[in-house]
Steps between C-alpha positions, in 0.01 A plus 500: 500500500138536367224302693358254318270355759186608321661297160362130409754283326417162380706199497423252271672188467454092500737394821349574826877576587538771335213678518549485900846605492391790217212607749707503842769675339289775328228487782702812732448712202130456340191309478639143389211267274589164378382307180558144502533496063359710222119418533510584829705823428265634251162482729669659781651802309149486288314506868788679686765708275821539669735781464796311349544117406795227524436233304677151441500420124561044540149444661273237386139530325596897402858627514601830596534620138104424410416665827661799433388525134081433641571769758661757232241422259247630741425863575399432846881376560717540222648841715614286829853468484622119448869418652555108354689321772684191343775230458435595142809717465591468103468831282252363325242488780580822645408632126140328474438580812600880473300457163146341653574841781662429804712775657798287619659152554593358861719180471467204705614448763452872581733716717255634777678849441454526143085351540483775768638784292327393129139449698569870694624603129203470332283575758603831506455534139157382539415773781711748288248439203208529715621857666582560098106424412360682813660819408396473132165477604495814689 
């Protein structure tokens, strides 16, 4: 298994809960941030850009959708990899979401194996892609 201990993922969601149990159970594997709704999201990947993002989409003030479609609209951000983590199951918000550029869809409540495996997933993709631009540069 790669190390991802050098990897920042950030956690954003509007119950406490979850973002504890999200951090604790992701904590073994990389740096774990939390953002307590959109707002806060936003200045700390503006600030602070993580390698990967789980986002809820139900959050109040900004939902997940309008923070992924600020960060995508942005050159600065629009390349971190966004993995929407929601009760939101229907086809039809897996499809805007895949549409405003998030990467994947974890379901609520999430299986600990399958958050483990999709974060690791697209981690690696991420390093892969920076190896990938490295070598082109050479």
């Amino acid at each position: 298994m790669e190390d991802f201990s050098e990897c920042k993922v950030l956690v954003v969601d509007d119950s406490e809960f979850n973002l504890n149990v999200l951090a604790k159970t992701l904590a073994d594997e990389c740096e774990v941030k939390t953002a307590h709704g959109g707002e806060s999201a936003i200045r700390m990947v503006e600030s602070d850009p993580p390698d990967l993002i789980l986002l809820d989409i139900m959050m109040p003030e900004m939902n997940g959708y309008e923070v992924c479609s600020r960060l995508k609209s942005d050159a600065r951000t629009r390349d971190i990899p966004i993995v929407f983590l929601t009760a939101m199951d229907e086809a039809e918000n897996r499809k805007k979401g895949f549409e405003l550029g998030a990467v994947d869809y974890i379901t609520k409540p999430f299986d600990r194996l399958e958050l483990l495996t999709k974060v690791s997933t697209h981690l690696s993709l991420l390093l892969s892609r920076r190896e990938l631009a490295k070598f082109k540069e050479k």
